[in-house]
N, C-alpha and C positions, 0 to 999 in steps of 0.2 A: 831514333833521333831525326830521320829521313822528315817525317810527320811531322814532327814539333816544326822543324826548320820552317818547314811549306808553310802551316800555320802562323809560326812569329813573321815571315815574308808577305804573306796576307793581310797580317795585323798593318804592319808598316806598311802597306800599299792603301788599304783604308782610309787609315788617320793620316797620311801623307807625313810620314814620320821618316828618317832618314838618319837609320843605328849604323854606328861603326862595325868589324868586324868583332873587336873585342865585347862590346855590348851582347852583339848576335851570340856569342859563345857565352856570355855568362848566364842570360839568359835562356841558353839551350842546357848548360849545368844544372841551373837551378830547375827546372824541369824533369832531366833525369835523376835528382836527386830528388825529388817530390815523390815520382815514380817509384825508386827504389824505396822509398821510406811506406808507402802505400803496402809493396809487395811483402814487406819485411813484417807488416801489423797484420796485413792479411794470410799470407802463407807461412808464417814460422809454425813448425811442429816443437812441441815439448824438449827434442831431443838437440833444438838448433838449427836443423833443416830446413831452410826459405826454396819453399819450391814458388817458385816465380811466378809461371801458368797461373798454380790457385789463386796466389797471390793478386795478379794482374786483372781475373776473371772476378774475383770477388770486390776490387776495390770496384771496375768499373760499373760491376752491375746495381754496387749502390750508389755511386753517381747518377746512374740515372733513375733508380727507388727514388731517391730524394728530391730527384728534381722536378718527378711526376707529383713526389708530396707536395713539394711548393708549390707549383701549377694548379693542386686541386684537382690534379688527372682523380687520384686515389683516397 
């Protein structure tokens, strides 16, 4: 969450935007629930098991597979 924070805090300093705290937190929810939902499509085994790691490591690395696509890296 530490990350997201720095980030949404970035965002707001960018755009000269100025979120309440509650704002700040919902969108840090909405975040680690994106996250969680990521890990759960990528890391669940058969038996129910969300290993989180593979989870985390496979969503991110097509994040950026895709985003080489779009770019036309690949």
């Amino acid at each position: 969450g530490g990350v997201s924070v720095s980030g949404l805090e970035m965002t707001q300093n960018s755009m000269k935007l100025n979120w309440t705290r509650e704002e700040v937190d919902n969108k840090l929810h909405q975040i680690m629930q994106e996250i969680h939902e990521q890990c759960v499509t990528h890391g669940s085994s058969e038996d129910g098991f969300v290993d989180y790691v593979k989870g985390a490591n496979i969503a991110g690395f097509l994040k950026v597979a895709n985003a080489m696509v779009d770019q036309g890296v690949i």
